[in-house]
C-alpha positions as CSV (number, residue, x, y, z in Angstrom):
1,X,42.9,-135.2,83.1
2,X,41.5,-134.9,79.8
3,X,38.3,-133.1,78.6
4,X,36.1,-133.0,75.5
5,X,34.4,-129.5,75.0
6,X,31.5,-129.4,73.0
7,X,30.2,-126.0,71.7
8,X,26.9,-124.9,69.2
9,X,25.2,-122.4,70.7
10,X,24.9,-120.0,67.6
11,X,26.9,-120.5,64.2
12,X,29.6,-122.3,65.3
13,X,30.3,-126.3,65.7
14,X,33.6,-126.8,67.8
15,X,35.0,-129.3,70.3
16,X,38.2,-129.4,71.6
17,X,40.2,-132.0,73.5
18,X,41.8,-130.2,76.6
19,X,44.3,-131.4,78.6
20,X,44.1,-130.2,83.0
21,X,47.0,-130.3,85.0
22,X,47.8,-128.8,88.4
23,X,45.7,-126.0,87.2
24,X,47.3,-125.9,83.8
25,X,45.8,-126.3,80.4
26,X,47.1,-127.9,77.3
27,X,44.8,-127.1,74.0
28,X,45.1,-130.3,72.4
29,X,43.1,-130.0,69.8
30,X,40.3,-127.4,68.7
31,X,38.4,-127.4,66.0
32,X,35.5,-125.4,64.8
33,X,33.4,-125.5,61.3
34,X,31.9,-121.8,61.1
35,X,28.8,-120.9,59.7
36,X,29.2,-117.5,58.8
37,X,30.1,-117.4,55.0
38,X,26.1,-119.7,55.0
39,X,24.7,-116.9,57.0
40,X,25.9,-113.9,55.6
41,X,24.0,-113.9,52.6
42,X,20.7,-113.0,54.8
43,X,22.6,-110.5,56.8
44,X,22.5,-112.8,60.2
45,X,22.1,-116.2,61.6
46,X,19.2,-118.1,60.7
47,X,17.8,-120.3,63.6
48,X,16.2,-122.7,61.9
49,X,19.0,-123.3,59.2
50,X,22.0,-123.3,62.3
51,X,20.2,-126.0,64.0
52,X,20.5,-128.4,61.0
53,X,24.4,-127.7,59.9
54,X,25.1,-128.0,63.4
55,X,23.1,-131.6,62.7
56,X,25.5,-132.5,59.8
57,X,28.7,-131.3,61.5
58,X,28.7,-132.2,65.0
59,X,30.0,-135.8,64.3
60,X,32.6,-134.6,62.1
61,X,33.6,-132.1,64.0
62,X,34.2,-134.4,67.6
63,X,35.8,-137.5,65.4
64,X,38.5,-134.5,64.0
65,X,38.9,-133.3,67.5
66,X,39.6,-136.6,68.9
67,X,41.9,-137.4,66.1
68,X,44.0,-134.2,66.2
69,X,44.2,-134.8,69.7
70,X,45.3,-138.2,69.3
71,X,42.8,-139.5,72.2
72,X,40.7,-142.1,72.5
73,X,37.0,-141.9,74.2
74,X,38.6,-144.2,77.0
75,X,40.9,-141.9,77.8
76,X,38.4,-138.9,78.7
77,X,38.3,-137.5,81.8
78,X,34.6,-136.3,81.4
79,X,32.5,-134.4,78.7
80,X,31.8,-130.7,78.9
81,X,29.2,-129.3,77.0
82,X,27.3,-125.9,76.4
83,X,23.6,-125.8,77.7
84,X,22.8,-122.5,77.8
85,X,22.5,-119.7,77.3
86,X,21.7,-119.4,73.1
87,X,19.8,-120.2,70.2
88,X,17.9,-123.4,71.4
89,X,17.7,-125.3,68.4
90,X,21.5,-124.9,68.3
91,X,22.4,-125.6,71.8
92,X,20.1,-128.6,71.6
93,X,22.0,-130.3,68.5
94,X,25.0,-130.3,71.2
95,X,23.3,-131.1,74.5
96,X,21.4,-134.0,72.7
97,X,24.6,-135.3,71.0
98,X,26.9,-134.7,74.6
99,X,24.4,-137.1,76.6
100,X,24.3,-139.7,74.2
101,X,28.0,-140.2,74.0
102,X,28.4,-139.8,77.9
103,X,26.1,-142.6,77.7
104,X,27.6,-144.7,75.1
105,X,30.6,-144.0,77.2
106,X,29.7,-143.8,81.1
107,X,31.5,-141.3,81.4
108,X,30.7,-138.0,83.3
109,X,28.9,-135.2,81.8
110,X,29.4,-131.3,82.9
111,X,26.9,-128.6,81.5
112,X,28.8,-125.5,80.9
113,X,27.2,-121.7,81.2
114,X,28.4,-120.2,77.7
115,X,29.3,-116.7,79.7
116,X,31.6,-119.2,82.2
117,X,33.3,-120.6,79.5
118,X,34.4,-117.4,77.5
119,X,35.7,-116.0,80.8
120,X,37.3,-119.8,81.5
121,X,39.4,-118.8,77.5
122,X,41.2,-116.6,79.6
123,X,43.2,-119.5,81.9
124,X,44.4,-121.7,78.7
125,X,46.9,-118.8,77.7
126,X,47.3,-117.3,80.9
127,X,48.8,-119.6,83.9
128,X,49.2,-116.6,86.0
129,X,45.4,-116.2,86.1
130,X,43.8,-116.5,89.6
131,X,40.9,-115.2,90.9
132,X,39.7,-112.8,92.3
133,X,39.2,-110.4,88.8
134,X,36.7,-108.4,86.9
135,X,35.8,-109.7,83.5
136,X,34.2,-108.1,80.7
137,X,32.3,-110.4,78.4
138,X,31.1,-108.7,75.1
139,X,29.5,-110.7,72.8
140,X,26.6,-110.8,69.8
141,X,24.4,-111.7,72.7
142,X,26.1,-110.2,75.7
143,X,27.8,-107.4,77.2
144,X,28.3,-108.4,80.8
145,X,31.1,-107.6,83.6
146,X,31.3,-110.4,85.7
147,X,32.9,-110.3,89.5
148,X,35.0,-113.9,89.2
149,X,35.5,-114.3,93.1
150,X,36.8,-117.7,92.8
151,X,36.5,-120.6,90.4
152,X,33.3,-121.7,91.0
153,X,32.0,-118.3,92.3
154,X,30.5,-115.6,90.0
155,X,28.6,-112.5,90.5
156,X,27.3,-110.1,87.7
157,X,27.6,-106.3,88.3
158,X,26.8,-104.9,85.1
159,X,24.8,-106.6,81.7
160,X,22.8,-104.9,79.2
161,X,19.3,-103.4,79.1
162,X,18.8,-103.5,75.4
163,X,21.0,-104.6,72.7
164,X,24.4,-106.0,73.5
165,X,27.9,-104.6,71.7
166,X,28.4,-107.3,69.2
167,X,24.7,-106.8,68.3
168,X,24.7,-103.1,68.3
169,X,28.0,-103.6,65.8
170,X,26.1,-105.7,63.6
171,X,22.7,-103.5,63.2
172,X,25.3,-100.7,62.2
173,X,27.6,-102.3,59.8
174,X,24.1,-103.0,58.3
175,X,22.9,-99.9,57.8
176,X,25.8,-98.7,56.3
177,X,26.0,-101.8,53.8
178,X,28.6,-103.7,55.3
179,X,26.7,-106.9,55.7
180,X,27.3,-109.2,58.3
181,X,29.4,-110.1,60.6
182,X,29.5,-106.7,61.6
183,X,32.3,-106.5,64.2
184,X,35.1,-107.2,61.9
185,X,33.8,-105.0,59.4
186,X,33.4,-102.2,61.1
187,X,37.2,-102.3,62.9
188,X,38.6,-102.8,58.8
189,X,36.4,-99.7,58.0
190,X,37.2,-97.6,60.9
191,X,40.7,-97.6,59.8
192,X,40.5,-95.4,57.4
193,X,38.0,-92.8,59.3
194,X,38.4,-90.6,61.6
195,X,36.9,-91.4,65.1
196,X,36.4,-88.0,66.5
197,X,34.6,-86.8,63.5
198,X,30.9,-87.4,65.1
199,X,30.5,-87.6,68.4
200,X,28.0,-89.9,69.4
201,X,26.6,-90.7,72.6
202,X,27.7,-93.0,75.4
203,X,25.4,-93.7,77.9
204,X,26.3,-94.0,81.3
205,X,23.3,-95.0,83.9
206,X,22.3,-93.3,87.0
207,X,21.6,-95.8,88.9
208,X,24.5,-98.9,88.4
209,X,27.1,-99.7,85.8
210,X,24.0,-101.5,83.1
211,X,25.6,-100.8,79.8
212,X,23.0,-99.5,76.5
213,X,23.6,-99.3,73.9
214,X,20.1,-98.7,71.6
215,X,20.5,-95.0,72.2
216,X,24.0,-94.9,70.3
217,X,22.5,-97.1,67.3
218,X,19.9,-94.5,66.9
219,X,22.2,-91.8,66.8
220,X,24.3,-93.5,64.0
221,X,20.9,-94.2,62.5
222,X,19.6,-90.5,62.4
223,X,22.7,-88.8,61.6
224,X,22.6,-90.8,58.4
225,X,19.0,-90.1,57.6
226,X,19.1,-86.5,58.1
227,X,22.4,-86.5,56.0
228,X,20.7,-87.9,53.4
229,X,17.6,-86.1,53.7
230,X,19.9,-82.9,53.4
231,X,22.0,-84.1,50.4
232,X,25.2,-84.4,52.9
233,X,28.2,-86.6,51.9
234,X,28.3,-89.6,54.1
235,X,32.1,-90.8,54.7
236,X,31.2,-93.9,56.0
237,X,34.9,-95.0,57.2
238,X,34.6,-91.4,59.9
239,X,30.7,-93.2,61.1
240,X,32.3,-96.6,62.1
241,X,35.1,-95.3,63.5
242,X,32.9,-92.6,65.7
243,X,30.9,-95.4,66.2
244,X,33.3,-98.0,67.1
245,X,34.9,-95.1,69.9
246,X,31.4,-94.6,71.3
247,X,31.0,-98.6,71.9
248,X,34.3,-99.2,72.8
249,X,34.8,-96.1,75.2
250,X,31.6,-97.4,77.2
251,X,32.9,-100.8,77.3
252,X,36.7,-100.2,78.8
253,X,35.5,-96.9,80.9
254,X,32.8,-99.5,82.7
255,X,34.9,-102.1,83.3
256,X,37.7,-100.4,84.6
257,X,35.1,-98.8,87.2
258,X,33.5,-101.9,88.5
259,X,37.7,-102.9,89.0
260,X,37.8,-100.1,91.1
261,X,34.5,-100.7,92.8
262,X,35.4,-104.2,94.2
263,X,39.0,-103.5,94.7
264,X,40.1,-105.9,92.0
265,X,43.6,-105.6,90.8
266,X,43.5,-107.7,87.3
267,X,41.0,-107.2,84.8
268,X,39.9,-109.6,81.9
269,X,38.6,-109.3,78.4
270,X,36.4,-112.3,76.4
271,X,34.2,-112.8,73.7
272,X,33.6,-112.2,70.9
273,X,34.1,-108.4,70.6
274,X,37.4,-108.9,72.7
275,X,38.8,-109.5,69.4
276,X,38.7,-105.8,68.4
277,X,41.6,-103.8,68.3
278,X,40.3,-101.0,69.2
279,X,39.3,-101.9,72.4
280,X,42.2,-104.0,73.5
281,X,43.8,-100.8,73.1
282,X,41.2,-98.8,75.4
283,X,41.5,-101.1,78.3
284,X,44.9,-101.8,78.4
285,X,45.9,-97.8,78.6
286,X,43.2,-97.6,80.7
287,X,44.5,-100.6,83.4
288,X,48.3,-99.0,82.8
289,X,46.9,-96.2,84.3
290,X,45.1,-98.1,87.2
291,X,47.6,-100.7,87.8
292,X,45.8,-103.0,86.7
293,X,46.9,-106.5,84.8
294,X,44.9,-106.6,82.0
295,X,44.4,-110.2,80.5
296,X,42.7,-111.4,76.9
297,X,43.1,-114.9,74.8
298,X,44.2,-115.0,71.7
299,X,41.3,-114.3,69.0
300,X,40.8,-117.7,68.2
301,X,39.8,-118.3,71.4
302,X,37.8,-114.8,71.6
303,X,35.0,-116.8,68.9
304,X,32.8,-118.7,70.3
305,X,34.9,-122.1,70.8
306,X,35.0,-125.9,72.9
307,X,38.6,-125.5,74.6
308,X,37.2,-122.6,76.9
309,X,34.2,-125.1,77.4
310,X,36.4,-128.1,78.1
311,X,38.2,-125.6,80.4
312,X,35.1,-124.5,82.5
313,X,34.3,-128.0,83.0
314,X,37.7,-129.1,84.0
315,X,37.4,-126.0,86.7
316,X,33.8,-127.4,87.7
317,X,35.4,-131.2,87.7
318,X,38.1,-130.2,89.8
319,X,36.4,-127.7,92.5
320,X,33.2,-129.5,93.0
321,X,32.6,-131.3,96.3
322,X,30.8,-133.7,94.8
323,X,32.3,-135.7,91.8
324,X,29.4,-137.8,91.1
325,X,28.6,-136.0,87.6
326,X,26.6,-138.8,85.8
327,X,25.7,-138.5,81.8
328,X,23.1,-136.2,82.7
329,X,20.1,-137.7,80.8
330,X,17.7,-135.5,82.3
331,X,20.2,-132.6,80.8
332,X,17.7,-129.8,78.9
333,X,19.1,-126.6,76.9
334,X,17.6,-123.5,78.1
335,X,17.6,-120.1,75.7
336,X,18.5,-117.8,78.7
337,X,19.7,-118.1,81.7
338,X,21.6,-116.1,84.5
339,X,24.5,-117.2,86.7
């Protein structure tokens, strides 16, 4: 079977032509046209301005898909596409652009849950991959640890109650004039510091395993003020890598403890912020020393990207009881949404 992924539910146009077989994937193509180098100039992503290169890319970016793919339309299987959640301008340029080529087409169309798809990046590299596991997604927008009980099955047991890692990372490198994306920055800068030089806080909730991750930005935020209000010298490289540790020790240490709590035995690790060293690192001493199997994609696929879209929806083709999919006209994008 073979799936068109369509993803634009921030900064990045992608699609991706994926090939599902037995339950084995086969990236055939994937291609994605980034807008960061456009949005780093105003130190984030711009809405308004995202919705409209995802407007002059989208058509580009499918036709390159399809090519490097070497597929025709008539050879799709169905179309996969990213509804929710995200910026809705964005996810609307997709959504709006999926159900008029399902149409064109007849073929089937399959919404995709963006959290469902980065966790679905982790079965194109990994065969081996079976439910039941525990997967952390950490993101711009999210830091969630999702229960996977079976392919179609999802239950969350921990998200955030203010700002989410990849956000908190960005606010940061900010404020200490790394610009944006943060993420990246900060790992190149922590390199060089030293991450036990200021210990900041890691929150840990009384009453579940909630991540939060405001009270740790503040911290970063008044240790440099009152440095500078005292005439300290700031070594900037020692406050992202204190920083970074902080994030990335509440991150691993929670999702190692919601493993425990359901009596998984393999963990997983997926978006965006899953392509930081630092806490690969974390979670895979951490899971050696649970016994856990600790699985991650490559950081291509970390980004947000249409392959693990095309591979959600081949999951949802395949498992569904009910195969009549439809183009989904009456498809909407929604800005939030749960499981």
């Amino acid at each position: 079977m073979l799936f068109l992924g369509i993803e634009s539910s921030c900064d990045e146009t992608a699609a991706s032509v994926v090939e599902y077989s037995d339950g084995v994937f086969n990236i055939k193509s994937n291609i994605i046209a980034s807008q960061i180098k456009f949005h780093e100039r105003y130190g984030g992503v711009v809405p308004e301005i995202a919705s409209r290169m995802h407007i002059e890319a989208i058509t580009g970016v499918v036709s390159q898909a399809m090519e490097e793919a070497q597929a025709e339309f008539r050879d799709l299987t169905a179309l996969t596409v990213t509804y929710a959640p995200g910026l809705i301008g964005a996810l609307l340029v997709g959504v709006n652009y999926a159900k008029s080529l399902a149409y064109a087409l007849d073929k089937p169309l399959i919404p995709v849950h963006h959290i469902e798809g980065h966790i679905s990046a982790l079965y194109l590299e990994n065969p081996d991959l079976k439910p039941p596991f525990v997967c952390l997604v950490a993101s711009g927008g999210h830091s969630t640890i999702v229960h996977v009980k079976d392919y179609l099955d999802f239950e969350t047991i921990a998200s955030t109650r203010d700002d989410a890692a990849g956000e908190a990372f960005d606010k940061i490198a900010r404020v200490i004039g790394l610009g944006y994306p943060g993420g990246p920055k900060i790992q190149k800068y922590a390199e060089e510091g030293n991450e036990d030089a200021v210990d900041f806080p890691i929150v840990k909730m009384k009453d579940g395993f909630d991540f939060s991750f405001s009270g740790v930005k503040t911290a970063v935020i008044n240790y440099l003020h009152n440095a500078e209000q005292k005439g300290e010298e700031i070594n900037k490289h020692d406050i992202a890598a204190s920083f970074q540790r902080a994030v990335c020790t509440a991150l691993s240490e929670r999702l190692v403890v919601c493993a425990k709590e359901v009596g998984a035995t393999s963990i997983g690790l997926a978006g965006g912020v899953a392509a930081n060293d630092k806490l690969r690192e974390m979670i895979n001493i951490k899971s050696q020393e649970m016994g856990l199997k600790f699985y991650y994609p490559s950081k291509i696929l970390c980004t947000d990207n249409a392959a693990m879209i095309a591979a959600r929806g081949a999951h949802i083709f395949d498992y569904s009881d009910d195969k009549n999919f439809g183009c989904k006209l009456d498809l909407n994008a929604l800005s939030t949404k749960d499981f």
